[in-house]
py3Dmol code that shows the C-alpha trace and the ligand (Angstrom):
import py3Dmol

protein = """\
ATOM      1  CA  UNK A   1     131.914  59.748  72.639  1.00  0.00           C
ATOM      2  CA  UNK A   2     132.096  56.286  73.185  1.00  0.00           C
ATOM      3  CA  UNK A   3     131.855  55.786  76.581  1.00  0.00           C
ATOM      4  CA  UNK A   4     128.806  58.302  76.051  1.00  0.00           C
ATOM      5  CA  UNK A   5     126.825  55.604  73.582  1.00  0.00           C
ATOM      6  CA  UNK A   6     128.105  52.765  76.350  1.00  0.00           C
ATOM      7  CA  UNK A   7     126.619  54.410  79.373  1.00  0.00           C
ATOM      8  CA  UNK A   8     123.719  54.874  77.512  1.00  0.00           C
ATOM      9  CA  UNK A   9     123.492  51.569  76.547  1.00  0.00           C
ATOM     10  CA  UNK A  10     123.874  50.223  79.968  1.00  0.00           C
ATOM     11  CA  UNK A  11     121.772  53.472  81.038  1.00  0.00           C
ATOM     12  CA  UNK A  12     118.637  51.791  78.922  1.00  0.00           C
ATOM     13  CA  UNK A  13     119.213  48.221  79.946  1.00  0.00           C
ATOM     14  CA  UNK A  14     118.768  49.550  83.671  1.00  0.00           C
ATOM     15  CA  UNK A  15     115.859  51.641  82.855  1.00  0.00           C
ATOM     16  CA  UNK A  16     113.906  48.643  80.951  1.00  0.00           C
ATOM     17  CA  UNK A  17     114.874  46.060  84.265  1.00  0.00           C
ATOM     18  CA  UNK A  18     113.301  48.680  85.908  1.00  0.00           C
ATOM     19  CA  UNK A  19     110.480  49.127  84.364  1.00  0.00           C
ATOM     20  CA  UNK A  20     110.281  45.027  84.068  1.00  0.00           C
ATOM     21  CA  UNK A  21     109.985  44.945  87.705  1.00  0.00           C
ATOM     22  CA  UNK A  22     107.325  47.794  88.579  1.00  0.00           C
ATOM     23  CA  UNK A  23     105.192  45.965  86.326  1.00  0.00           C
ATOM     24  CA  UNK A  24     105.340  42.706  87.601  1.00  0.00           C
ATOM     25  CA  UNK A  25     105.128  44.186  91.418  1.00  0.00           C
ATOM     26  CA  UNK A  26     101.938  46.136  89.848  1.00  0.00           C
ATOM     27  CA  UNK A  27     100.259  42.779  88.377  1.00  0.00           C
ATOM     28  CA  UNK A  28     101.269  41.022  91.526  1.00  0.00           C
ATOM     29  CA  UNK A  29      99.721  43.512  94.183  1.00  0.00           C
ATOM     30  CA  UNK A  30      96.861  44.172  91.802  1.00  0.00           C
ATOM     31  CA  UNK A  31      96.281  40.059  91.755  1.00  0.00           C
ATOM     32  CA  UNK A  32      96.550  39.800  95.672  1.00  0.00           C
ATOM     33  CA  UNK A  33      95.275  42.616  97.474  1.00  0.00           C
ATOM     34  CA  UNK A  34      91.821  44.018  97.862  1.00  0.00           C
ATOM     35  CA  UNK A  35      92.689  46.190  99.673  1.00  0.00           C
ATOM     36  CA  UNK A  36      91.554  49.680  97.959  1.00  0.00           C
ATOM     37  CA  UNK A  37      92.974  52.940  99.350  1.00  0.00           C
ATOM     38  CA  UNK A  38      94.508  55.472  96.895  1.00  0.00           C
ATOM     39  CA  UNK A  39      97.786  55.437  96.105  1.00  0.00           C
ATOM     40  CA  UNK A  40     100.913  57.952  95.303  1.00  0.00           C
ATOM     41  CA  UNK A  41     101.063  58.116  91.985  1.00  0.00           C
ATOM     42  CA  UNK A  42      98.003  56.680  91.518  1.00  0.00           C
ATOM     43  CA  UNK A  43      96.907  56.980  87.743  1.00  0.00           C
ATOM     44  CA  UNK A  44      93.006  55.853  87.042  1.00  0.00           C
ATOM     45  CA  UNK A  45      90.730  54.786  89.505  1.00  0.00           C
ATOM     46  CA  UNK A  46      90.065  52.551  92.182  1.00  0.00           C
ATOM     47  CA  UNK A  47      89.899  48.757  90.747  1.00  0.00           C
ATOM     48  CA  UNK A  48      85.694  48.135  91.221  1.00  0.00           C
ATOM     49  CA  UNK A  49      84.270  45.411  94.306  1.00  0.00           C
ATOM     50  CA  UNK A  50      81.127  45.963  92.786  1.00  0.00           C
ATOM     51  CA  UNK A  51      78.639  45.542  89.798  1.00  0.00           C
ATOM     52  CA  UNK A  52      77.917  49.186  89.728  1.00  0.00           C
ATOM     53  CA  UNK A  53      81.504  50.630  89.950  1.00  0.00           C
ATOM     54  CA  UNK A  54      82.362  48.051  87.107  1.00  0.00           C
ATOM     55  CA  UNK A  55      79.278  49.399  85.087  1.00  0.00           C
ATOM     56  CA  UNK A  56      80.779  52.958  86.213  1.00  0.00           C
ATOM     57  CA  UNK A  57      83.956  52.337  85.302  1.00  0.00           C
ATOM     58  CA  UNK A  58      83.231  51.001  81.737  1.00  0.00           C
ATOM     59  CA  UNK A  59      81.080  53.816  81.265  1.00  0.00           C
ATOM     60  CA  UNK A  60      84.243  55.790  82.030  1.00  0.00           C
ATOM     61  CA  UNK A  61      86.528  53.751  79.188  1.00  0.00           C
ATOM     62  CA  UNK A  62      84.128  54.171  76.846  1.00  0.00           C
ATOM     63  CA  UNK A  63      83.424  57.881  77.039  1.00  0.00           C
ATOM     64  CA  UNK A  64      87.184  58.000  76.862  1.00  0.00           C
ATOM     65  CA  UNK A  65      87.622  56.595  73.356  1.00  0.00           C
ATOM     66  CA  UNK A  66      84.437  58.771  72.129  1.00  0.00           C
ATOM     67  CA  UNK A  67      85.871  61.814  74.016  1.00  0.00           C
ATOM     68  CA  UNK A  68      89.617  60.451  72.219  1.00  0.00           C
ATOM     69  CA  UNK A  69      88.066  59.872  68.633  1.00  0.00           C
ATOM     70  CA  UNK A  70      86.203  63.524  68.734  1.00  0.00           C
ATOM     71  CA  UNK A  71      89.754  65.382  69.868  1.00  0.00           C
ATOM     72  CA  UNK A  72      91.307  63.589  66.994  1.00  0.00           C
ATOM     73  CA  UNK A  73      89.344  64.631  64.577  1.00  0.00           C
ATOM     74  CA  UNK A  74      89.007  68.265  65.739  1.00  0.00           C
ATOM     75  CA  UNK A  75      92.676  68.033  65.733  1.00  0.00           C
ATOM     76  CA  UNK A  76      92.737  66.349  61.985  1.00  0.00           C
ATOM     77  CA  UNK A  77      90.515  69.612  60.683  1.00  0.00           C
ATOM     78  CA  UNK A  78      92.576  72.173  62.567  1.00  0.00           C
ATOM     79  CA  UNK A  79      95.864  71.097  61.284  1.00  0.00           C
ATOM     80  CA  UNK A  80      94.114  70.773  57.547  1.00  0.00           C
ATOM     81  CA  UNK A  81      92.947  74.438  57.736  1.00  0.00           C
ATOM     82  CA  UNK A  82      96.912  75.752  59.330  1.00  0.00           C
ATOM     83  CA  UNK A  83      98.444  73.827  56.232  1.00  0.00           C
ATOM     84  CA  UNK A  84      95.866  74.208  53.463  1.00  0.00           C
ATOM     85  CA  UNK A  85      94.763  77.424  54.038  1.00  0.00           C
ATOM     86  CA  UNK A  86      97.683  79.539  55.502  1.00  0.00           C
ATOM     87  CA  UNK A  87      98.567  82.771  54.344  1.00  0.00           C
ATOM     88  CA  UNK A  88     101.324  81.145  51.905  1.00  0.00           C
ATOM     89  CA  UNK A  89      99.471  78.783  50.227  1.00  0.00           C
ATOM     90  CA  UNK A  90      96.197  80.486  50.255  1.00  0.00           C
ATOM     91  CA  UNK A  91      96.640  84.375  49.639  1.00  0.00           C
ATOM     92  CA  UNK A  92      93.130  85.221  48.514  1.00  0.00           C
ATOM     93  CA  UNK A  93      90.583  83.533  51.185  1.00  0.00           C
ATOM     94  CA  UNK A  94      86.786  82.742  49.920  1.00  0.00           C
ATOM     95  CA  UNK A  95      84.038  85.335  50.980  1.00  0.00           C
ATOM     96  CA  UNK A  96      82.086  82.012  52.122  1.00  0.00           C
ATOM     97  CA  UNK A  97      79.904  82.462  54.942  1.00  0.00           C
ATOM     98  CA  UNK A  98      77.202  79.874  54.937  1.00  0.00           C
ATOM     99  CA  UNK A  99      77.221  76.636  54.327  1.00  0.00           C
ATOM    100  CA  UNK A 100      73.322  74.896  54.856  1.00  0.00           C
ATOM    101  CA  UNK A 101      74.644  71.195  54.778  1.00  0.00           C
ATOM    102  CA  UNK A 102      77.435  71.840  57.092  1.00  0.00           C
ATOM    103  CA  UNK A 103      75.525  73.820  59.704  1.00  0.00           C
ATOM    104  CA  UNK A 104      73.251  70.986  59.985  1.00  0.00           C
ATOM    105  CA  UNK A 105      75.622  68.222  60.240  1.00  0.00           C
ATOM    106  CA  UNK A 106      77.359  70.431  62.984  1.00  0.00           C
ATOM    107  CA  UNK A 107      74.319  70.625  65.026  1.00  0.00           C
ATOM    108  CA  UNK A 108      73.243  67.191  64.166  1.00  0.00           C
ATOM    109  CA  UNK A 109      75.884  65.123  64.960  1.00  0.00           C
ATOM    110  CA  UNK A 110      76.694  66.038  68.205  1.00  0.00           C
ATOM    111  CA  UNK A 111      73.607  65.832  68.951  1.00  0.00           C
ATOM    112  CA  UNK A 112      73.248  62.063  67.991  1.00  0.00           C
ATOM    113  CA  UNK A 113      76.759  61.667  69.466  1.00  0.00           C
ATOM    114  CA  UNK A 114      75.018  63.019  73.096  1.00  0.00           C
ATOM    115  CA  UNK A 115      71.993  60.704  72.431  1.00  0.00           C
ATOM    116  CA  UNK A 116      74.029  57.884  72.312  1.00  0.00           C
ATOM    117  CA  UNK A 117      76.111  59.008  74.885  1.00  0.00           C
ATOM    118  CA  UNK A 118      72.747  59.275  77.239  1.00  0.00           C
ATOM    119  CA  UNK A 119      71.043  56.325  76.757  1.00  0.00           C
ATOM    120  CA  UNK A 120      73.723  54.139  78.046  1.00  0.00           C
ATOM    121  CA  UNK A 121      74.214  57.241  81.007  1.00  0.00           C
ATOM    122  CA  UNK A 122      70.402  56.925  82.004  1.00  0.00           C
ATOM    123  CA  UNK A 123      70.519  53.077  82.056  1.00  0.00           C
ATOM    124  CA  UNK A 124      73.510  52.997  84.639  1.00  0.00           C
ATOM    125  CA  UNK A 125      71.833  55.833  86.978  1.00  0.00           C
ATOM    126  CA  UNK A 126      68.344  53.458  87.182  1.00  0.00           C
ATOM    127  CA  UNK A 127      70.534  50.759  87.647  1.00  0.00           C
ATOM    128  CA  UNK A 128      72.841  52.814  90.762  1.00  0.00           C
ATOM    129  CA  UNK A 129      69.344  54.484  91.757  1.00  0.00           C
ATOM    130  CA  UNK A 130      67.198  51.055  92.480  1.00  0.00           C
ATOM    131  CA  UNK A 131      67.847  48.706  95.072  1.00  0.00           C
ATOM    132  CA  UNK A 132      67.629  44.988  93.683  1.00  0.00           C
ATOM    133  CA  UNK A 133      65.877  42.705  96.736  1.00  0.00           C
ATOM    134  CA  UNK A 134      68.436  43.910  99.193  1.00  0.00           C
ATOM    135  CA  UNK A 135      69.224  40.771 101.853  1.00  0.00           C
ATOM    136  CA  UNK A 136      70.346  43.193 104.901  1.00  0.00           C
ATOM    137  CA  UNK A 137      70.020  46.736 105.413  1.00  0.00           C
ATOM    138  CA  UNK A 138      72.441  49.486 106.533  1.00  0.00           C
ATOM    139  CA  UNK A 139      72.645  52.753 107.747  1.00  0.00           C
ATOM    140  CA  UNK A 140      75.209  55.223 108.059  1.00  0.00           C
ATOM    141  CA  UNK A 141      74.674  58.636 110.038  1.00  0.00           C
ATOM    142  CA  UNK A 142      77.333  61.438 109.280  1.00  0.00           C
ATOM    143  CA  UNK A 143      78.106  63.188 112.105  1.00  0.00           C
ATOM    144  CA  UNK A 144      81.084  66.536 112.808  1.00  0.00           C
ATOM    145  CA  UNK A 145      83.392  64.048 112.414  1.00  0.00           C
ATOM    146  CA  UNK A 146      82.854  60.795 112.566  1.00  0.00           C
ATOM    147  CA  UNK A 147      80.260  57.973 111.279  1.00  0.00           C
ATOM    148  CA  UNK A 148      78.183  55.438 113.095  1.00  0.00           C
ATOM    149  CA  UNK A 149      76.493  52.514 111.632  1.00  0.00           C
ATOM    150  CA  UNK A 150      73.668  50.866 112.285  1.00  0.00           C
ATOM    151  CA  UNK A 151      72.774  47.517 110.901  1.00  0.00           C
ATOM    152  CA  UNK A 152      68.667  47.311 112.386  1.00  0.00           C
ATOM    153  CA  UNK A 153      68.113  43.763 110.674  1.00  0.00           C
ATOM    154  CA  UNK A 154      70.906  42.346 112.644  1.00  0.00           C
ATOM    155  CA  UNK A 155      69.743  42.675 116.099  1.00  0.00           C
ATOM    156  CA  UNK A 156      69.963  46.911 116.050  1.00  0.00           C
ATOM    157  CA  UNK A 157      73.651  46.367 116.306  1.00  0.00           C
ATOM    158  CA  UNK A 158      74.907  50.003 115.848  1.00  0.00           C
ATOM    159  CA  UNK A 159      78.403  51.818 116.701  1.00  0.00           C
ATOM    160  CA  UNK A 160      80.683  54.838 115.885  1.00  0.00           C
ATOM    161  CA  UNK A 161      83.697  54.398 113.170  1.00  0.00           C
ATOM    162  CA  UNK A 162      86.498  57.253 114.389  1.00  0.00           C
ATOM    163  CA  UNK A 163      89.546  58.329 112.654  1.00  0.00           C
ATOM    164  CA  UNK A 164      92.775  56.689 114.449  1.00  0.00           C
ATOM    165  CA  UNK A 165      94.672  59.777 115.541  1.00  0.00           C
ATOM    166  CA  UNK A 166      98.866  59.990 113.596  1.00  0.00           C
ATOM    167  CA  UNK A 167     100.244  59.270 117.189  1.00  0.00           C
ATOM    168  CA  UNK A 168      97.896  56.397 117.552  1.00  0.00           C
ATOM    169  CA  UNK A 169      98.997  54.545 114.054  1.00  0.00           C
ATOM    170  CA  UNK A 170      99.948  50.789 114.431  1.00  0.00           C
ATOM    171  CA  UNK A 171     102.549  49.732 111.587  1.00  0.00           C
ATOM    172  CA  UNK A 172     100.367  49.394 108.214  1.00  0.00           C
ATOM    173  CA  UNK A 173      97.820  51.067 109.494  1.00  0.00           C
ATOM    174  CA  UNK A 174      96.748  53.815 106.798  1.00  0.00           C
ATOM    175  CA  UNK A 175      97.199  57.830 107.987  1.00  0.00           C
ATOM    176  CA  UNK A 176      94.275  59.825 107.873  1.00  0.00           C
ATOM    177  CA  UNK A 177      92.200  56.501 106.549  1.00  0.00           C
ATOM    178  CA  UNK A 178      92.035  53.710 108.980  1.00  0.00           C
ATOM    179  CA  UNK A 179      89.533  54.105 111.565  1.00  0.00           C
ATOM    180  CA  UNK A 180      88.987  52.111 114.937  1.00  0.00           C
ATOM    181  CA  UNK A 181      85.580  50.610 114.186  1.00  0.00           C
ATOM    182  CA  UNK A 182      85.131  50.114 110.538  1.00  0.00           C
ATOM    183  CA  UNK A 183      82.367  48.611 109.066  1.00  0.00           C
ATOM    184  CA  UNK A 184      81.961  45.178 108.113  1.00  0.00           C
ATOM    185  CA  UNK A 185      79.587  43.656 105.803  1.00  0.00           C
ATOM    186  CA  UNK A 186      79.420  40.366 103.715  1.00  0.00           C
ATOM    187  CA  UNK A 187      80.176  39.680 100.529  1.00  0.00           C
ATOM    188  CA  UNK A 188      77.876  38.698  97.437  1.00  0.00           C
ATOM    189  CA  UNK A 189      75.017  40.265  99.456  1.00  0.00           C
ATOM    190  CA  UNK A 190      73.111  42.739  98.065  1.00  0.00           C
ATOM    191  CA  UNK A 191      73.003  45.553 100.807  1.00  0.00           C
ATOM    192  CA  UNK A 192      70.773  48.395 101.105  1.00  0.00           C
ATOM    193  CA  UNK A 193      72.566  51.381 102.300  1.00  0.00           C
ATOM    194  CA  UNK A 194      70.471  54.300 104.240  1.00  0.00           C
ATOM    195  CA  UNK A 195      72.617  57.901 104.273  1.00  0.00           C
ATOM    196  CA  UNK A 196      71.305  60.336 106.899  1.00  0.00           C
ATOM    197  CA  UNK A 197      73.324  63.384 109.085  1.00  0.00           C
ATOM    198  CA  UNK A 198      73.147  64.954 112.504  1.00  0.00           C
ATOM    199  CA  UNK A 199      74.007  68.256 111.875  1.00  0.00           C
ATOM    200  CA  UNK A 200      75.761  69.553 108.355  1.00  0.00           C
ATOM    201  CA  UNK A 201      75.758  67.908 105.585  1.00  0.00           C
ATOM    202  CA  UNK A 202      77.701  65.029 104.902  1.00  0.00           C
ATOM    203  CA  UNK A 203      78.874  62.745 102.034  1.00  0.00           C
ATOM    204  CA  UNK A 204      79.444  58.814 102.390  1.00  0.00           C
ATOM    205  CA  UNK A 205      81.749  58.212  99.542  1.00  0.00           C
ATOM    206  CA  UNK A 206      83.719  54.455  98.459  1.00  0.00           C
ATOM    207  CA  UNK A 207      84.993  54.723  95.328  1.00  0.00           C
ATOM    208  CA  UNK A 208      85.413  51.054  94.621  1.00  0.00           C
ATOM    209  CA  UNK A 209      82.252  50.834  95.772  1.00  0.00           C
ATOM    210  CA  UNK A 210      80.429  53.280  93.273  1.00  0.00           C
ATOM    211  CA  UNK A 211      78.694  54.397  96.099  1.00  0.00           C
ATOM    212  CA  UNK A 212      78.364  58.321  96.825  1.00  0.00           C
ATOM    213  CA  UNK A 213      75.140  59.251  99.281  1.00  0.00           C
ATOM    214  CA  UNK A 214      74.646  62.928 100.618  1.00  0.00           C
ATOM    215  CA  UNK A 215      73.813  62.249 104.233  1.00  0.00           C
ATOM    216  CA  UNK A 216      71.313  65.008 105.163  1.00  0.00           C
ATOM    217  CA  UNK A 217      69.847  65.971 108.244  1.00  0.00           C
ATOM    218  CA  UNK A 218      66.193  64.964 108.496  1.00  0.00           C
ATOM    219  CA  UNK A 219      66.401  62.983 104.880  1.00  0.00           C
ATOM    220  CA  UNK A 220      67.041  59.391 104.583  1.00  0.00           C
ATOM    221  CA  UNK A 221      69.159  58.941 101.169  1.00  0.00           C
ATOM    222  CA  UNK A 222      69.513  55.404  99.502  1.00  0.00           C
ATOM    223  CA  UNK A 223      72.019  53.535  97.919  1.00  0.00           C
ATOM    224  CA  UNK A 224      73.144  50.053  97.609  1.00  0.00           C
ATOM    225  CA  UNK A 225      76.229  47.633  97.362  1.00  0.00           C
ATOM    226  CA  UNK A 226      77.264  44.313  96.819  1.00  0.00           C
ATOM    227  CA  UNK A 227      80.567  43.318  97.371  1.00  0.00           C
ATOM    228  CA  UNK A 228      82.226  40.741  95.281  1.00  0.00           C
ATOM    229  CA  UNK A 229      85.200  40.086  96.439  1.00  0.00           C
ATOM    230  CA  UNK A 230      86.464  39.876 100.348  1.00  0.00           C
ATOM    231  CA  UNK A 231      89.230  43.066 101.348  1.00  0.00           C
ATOM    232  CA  UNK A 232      89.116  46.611 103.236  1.00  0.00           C
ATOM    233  CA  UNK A 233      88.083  49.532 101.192  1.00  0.00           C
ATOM    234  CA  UNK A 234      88.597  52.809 102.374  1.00  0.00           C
ATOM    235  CA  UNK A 235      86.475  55.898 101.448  1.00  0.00           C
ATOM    236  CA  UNK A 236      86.040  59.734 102.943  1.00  0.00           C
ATOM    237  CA  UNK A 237      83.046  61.982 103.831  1.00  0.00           C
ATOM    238  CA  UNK A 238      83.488  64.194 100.253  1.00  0.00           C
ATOM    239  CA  UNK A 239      81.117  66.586 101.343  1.00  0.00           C
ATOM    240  CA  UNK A 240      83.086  69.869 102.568  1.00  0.00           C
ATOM    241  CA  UNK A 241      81.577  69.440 106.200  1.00  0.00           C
ATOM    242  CA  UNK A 242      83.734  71.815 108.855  1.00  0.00           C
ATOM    243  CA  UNK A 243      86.883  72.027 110.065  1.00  0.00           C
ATOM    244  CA  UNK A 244      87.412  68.355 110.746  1.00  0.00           C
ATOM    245  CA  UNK A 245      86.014  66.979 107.058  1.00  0.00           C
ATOM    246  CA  UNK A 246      89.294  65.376 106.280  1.00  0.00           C
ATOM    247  CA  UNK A 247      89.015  63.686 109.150  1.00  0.00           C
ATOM    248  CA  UNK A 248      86.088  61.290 109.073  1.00  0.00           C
ATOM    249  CA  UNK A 249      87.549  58.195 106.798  1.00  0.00           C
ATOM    250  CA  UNK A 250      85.446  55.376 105.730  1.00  0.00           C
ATOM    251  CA  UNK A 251      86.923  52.136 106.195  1.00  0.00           C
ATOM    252  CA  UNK A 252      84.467  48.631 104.952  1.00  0.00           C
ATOM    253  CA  UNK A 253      85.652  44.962 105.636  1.00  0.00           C
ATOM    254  CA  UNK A 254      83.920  42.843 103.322  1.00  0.00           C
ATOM    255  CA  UNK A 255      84.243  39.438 104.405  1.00  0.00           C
ATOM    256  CA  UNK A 256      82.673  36.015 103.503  1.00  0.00           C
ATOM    257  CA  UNK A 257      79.279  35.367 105.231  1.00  0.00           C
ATOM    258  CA  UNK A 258      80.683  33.217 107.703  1.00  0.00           C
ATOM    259  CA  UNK A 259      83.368  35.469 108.686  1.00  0.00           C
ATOM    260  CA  UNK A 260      80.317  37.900 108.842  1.00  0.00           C
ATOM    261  CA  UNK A 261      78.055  35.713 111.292  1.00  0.00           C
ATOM    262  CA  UNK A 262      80.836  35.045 113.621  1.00  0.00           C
ATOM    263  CA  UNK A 263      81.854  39.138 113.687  1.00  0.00           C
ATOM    264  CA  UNK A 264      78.267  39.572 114.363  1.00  0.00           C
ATOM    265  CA  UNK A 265      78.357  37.812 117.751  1.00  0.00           C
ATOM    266  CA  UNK A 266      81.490  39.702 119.202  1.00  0.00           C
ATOM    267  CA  UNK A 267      80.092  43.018 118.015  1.00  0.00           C
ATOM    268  CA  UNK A 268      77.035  42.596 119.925  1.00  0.00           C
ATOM    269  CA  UNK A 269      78.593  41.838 123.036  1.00  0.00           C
ATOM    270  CA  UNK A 270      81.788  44.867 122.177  1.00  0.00           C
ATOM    271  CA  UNK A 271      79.324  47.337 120.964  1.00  0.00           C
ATOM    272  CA  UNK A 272      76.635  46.940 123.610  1.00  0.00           C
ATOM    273  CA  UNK A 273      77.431  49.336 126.148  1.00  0.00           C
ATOM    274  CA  UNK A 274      76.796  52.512 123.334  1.00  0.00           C
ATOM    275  CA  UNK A 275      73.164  51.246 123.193  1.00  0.00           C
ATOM    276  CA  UNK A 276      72.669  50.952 127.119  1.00  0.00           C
ATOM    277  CA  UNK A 277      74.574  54.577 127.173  1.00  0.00           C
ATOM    278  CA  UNK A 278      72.166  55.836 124.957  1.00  0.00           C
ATOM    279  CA  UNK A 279      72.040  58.315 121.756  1.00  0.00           C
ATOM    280  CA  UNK A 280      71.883  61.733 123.959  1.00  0.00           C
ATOM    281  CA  UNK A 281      74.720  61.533 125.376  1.00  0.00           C
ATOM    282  CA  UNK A 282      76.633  60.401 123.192  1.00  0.00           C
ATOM    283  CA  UNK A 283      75.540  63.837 120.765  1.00  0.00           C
ATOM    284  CA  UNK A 284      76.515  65.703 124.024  1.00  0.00           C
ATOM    285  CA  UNK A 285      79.499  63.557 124.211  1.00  0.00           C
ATOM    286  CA  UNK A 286      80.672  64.840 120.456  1.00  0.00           C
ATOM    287  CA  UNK A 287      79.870  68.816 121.071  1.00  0.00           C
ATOM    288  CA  UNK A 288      81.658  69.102 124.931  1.00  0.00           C
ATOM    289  CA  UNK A 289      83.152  66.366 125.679  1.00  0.00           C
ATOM    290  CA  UNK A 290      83.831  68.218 129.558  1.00  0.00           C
ATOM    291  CA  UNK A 291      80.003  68.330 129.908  1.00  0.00           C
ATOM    292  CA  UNK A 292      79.626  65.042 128.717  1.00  0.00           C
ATOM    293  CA  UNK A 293      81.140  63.713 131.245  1.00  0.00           C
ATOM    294  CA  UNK A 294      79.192  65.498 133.562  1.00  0.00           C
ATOM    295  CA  UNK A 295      75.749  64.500 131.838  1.00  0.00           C
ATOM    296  CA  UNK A 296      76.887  60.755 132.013  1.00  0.00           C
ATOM    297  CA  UNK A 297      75.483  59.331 134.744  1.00  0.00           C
ATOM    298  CA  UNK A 298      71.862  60.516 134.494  1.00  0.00           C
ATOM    299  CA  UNK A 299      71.351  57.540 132.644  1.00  0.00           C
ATOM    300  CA  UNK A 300      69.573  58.447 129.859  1.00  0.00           C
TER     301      UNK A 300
END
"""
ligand_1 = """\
1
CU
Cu 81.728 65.137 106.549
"""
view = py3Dmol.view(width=600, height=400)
view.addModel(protein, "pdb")
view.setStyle({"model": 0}, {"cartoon": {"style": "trace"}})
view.addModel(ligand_1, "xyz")
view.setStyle({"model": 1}, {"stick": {}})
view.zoomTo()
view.show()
């Protein structure tokens, strides 16, 4: 039995130097990369980029100790009444049935637990719902399957985001998330965000972002976002939309307002031919692409 308590001796030392080592590689990506995309084994949520995902997700942590504190203590009573009051120890069982000051603390704290729950619940959703002086405006058009942007304070620069196809991944490039026009927008700017669809409905959805906007046809939804730290931040429509709703990633670039300006200039030049080609086709272009083709040059 030695070599048993040896090997697991040596077993444990391995096991803690591993451990050791995922949790410095955790704190160390964590510190460096804002980059947010979920991960295997992700436990938790995305880390927050913005003030209302980190109101969100200390909203979160704290209905999690309430929600931990109430499932201890139903716990705490349950295993009182199986030892105190099992058949053994407690033969004869009181004929009890009411008890006035009990029935009212049942119904009365959890109601005051709920209150107190709510008020802190209501104050987040006025603070997600409002828009606070937005510097630049957005807007993001779902579409069976893809996204286009449109930023109409910036010169009516507007494009379409699509998914980069398996066969088309470059090395790093994120399956089934990266896309080949993703949006960029700068940081510490607070950014008004207008959802709207072309056909079904849609859902823009960044969870790092806090931001979740239905986009439906013939309704202009609104949301906003400021990012706080530069990085790319992926998201997915997370609205069941057709056959194709997995496909339709969400990928954001924040970048510093610089970085932003100078973007700005090369997008209007890359992205100018979609607005000379005009919207028509380009809806014609999505339902057959053969006909598209053919519809093309009548230059609408
Ligand atoms: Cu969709």
């Amino acid at each position: 039995m030695v070599w048993l308590s040896l090997f697991t001796k040596q077993r444990s030392k391995q096991v803690l130097a591993v451990l050791a080592l995922a949790g410095v590689g955790i704190a160390v990506t964590a510190a460096i990369a804002w980059a947010e995309a979920p991960r295997p084994w992700q436990l938790g949520m995305q880390a927050p980029a913005t003030p209302v995902k980190e109101r969100l997700s200390a909203f979160h942590d704290e209905l999690l100790v309430i929600i931990f504190l109430i499932a201890l203590f139903v716990l705490g009573l349950l295993l009182y009444v199986i030892i105190r009051f099992n058949q053994r120890r407690n033969p004869v069982p009181t004929r009890t049935s009411h008890n006035t000051v009990i029935e009212m603390l049942w119904t009365v704290v959890p109601v005051l637990i709920l209150v107190i729950i709510a008020i802190p619940s209501f104050k987040l959703m006025y603070f997600m719902d409002r828009v606070p002086n937005p510097d630049m405006t957005i807007k993001v058009t779902g579409h069976q399957w893809y996204w286009s942007y449109d930023y109409p304070d910036q010169g009516d620069l507007a494009f379409d985001s699509n998914l980069i196809p398996e066969s088309d991944l470059k090395p790093g490039q994120k399956r089934l998330l990266d896309v080949d026009n993703p949006l960029v927008v700068p940081v510490d700017t607070v950014i008004r965000v207008y959802v709207t669809g072309t056909d079904v409905i849609h859902s823009w959805f960044i969870p790092s972002f806090g931001v979740q906007e239905y986009a439906v046809i013939g309704r202009l939804n609104e949301s906003w976002m400021k990012v706080e730290h530069p990085g790319v931040y992926y998201g997915q429509c997370n609205q069941i939309c057709g056959v194709n709703h997995a496909f339709m990633p969400i990928k954001v670039e924040a970048v510093t307002k610089d970085e932003f300006q100078r973007w700005l200039q090369g997008a209007k030049k890359k992205y100018a031919r979609r607005e000379e080609r005009g919207d028509a086709v380009r809806v014609a272009a999505t339902s057959a692409p053969a006909d598209a083709a053919r519809l093309a040059p009548a230059g609408n």
